[in-house]
C-alpha positions in Angstrom: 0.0 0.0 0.0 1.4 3.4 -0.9 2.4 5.8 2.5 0.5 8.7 3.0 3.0 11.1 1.5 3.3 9.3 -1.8 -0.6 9.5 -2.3 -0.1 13.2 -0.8 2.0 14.1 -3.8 0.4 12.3 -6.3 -2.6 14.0 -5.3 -0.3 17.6 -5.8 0.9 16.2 -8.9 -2.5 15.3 -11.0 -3.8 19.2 -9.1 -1.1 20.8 -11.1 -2.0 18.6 -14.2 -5.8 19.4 -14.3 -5.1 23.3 -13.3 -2.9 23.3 -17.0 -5.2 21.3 -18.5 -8.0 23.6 -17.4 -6.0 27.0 -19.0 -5.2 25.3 -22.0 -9.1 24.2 -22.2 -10.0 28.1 -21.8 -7.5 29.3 -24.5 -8.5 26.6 -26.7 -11.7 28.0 -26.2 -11.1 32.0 -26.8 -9.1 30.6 -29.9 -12.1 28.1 -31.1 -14.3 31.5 -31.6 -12.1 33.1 -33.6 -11.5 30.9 -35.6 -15.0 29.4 -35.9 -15.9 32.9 -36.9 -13.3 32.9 -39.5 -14.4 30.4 -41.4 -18.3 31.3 -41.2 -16.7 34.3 -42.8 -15.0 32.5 -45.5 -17.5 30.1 -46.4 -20.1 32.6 -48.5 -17.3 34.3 -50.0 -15.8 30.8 -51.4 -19.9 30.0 -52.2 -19.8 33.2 -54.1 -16.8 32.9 -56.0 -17.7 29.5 -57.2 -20.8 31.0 -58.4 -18.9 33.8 -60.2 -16.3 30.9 -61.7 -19.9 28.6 -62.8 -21.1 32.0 -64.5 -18.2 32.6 -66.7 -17.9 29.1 -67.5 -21.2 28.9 -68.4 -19.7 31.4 -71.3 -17.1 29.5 -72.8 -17.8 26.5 -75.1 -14.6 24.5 -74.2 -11.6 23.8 -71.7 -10.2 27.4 -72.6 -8.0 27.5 -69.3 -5.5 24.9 -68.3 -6.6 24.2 -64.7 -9.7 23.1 -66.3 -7.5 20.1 -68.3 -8.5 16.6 -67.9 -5.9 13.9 -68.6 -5.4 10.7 -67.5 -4.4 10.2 -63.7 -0.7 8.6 -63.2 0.3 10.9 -61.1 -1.4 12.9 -57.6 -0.7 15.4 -55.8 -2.1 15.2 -52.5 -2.0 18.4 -49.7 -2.5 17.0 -47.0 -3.3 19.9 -44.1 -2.8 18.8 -40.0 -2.1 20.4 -37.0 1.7 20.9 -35.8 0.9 20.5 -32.1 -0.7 17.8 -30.5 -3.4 17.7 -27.7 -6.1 17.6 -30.6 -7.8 14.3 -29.4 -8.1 11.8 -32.5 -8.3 14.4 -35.1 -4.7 14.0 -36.7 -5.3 10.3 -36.3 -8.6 10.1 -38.0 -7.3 12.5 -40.9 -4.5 10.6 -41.3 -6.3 7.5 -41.2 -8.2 8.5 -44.3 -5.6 9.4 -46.3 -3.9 6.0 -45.8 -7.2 4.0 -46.9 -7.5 6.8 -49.6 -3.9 6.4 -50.9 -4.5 2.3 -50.7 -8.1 2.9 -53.0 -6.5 4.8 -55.5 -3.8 2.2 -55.8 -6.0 -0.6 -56.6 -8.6 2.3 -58.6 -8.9 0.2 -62.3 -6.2 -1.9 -61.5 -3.9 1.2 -62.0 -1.3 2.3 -59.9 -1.2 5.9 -59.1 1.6 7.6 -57.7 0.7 9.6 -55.2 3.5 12.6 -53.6 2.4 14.3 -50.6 2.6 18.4 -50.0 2.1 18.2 -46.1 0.9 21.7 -44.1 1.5 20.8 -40.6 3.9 19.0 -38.7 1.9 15.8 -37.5 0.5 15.2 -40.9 4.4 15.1 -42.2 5.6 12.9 -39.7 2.4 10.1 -39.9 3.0 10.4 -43.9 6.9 9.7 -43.4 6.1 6.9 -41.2 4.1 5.4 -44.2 6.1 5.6 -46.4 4.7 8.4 -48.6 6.7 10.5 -51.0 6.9 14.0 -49.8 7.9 16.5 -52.0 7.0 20.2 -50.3 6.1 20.6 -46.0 4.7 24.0 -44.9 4.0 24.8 -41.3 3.9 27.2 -38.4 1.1 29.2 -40.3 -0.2 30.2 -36.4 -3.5 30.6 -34.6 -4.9 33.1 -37.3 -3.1 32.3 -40.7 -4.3 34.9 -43.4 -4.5 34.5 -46.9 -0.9 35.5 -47.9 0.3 32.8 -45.6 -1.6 30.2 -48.2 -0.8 32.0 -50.9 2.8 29.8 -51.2 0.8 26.4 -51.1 -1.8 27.5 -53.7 1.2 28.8 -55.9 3.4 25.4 -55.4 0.3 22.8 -56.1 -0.7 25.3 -59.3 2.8 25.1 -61.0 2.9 21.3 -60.1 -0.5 20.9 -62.4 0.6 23.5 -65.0 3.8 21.2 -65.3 1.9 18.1 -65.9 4.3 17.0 -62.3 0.9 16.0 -60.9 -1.9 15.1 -63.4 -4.9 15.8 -60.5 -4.5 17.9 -57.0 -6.3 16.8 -54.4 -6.7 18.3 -50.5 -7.6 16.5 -47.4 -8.5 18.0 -44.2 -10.5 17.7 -41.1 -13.8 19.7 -41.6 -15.8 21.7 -38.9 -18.9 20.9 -38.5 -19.7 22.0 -35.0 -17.6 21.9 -31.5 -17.9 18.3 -30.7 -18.1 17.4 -34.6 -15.1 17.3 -37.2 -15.3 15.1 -40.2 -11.7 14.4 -42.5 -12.2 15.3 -46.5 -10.8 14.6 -49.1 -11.6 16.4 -52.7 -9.9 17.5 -55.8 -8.8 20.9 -56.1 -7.4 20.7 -60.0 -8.2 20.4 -62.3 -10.7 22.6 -61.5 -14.8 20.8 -61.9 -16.6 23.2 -64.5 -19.6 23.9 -61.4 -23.3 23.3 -62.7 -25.6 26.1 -62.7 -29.1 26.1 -62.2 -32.1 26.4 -64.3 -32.7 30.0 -63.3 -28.9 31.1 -63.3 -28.9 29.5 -66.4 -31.5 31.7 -68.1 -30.3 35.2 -65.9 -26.8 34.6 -67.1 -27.3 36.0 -70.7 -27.4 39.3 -68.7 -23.9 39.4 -67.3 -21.1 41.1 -70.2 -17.9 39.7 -69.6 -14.6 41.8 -70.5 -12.3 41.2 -72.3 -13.7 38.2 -72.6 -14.8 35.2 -70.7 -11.9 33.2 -71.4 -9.8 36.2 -70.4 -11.7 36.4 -67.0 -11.7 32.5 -66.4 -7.8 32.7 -66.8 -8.0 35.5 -64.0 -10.7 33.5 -61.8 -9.2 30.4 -62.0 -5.8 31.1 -59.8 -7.5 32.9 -57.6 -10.7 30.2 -57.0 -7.7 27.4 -56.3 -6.2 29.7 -53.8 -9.6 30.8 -51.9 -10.6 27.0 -52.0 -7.1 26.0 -50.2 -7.6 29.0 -47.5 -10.9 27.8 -47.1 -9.5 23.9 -46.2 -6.9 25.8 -43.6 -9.3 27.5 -42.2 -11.7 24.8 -42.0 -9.1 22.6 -40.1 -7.9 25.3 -37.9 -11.5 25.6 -36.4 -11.4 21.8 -36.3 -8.4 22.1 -34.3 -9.3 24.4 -31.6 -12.7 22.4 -30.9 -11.0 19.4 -30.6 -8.5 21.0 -28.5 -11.1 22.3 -26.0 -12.9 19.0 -26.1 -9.8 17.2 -25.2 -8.8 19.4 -22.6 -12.0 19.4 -20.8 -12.1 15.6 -21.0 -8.5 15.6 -19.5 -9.7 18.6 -16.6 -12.6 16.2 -16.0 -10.7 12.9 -15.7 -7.9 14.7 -13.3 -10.5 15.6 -11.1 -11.8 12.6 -10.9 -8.6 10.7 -9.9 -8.3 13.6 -7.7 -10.9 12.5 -6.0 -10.1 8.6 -6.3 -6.5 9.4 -5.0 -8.3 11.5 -1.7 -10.6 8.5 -0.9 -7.3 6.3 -0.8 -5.6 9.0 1.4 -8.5 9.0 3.5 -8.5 5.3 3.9 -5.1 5.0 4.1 -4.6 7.9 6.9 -7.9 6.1 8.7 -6.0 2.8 9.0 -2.7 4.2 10.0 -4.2 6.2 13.2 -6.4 2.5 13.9 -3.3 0.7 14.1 -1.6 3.2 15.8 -4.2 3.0 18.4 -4.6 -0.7 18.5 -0.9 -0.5 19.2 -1.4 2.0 22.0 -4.4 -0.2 23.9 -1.8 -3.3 23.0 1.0 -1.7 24.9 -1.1 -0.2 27.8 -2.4 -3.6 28.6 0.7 -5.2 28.6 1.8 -3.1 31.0 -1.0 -3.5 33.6 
């Protein structure tokens, strides 16, 4: 049985654990606004500018724009966006679990191998993908709490060259999606070549009144850059919420589970202390009647 001081300082040592765990749950949560507010920001301006892209589209009668090139997949470029810190609960492992089973479909996809290269943002994403095995050919990371849109800019810019190049014959993105606080879902989607988006029936018809100039292949070669950028910002921000929910839910569960032992740990100094002072005394009326 463990003496009454090494149950005292375990009892000091899980204290100190659950009051960090408890800060760390209340920045998590200061940060989880902000950046669940972010990306409720981002989200109708990305629904907009794909509604802009389907517009022009709509214009053109072919493929006028490289990054709308189809070819046949031998080669993928995948970006595959993590956290760099841990503490996240199973969010890292459940993206990265994707990807794995992902990588493994495309593989066996029409009994044709695809090679598949990584471009990793975030640390933990990197290391589970080197661990694998996978190719990596580009790693960004340290983006911080609040990355903007010039911080993405670089990643947007590598995977577009890649695809003009014919390096990678399809871009795709995976990531861990918010859906609410307790709720984040991985993702994976292509990013290029870009998908011509559908209209509706009724944007159909209203589209005859928009005048495009110079030209709508001119302004599809403009939109186009700037849609694959938006659409990777959107994936960063979308996993930075993800992270700073699953942060706060993991904290929380570790605040609640320290207090817990806390209290596991008191009842065993309790008992412990209880049967220490009845032997003690036992000892004492032992003694004493020896003695008479």
């Amino acid at each position: 049985m463990a003496t009454l001081r090494e149950v005292r300082r375990r009892i000091a040592s899980v204290t100190n654990i659950a009051q960090i765990t408890k800060a760390m749950q209340m920045v998590a949560a200061s940060r989880m606004k902000r950046a669940q507010d972010a990306i409720l920001a981002a989200r109708p301006y990305s629904d907009e500018l794909r509604a802009a892209l389907a517009r022009v589209v709509a214009a053109v009668d072919a493929e006028v724009d490289p990054l709308l090139a189809r070819r046949p997949v031998r080669k993928i470029g995948l970006v595959m966006i993590t956290t760099d810190r841990g503490l996240v609960g199973s969010l890292n492992a459940n993206a990265v679990r994707a990807v794995l089973r992902h990588i493994t479909d495309e593989a066996q996809a029409d009994g044709k191998r695809a090679e598949i290269t990584a471009v990793t943002v975030g640390r933990k994403g990197r290391d589970a993908l080197r661990r694998a095995g996978i190719p990596i050919s580009a790693h960004f990371s340290q983006l911080g709490d609040r990355p903007s849109f010039a911080d993405v800019t670089p990643i947007a810019r590598v995977v577009t060259d890649d695809f003009l190049a014919e390096t990678y014959d399809r871009i795709e993105i995976a990531y861990s999606t918010f859906i609410n606080t307790l709720s984040q879902r991985p993702m994976i989607r292509t990013v290029l070549p870009v998908e011509r988006p559908e209209m509706g029936e009724q944007e159909s018809q209203s589209n005859d009144e928009y005048l495009f100039e110079p030209s709508p292949e001119a302004v599809v070669s403009r939109l186009l850059p700037q849609y694959v950028a938006v659409d990777i910002y959107r994936a960063v921000l979308e996993n930075r919420a993800s992270e700073q929910s699953a942060q706060m839910v993991a904290m929380r569960s570790a605040t609640d589970n320290a207090n817990e032992l806390i209290g596991d740990l008191t009842l065993v100094y309790n008992k412990t202390r209880q049967a220490n002072i009845t032997r003690e005394m036992t000892e004492i009326a032992s003694g004493a009647e020896a003695l008479g």
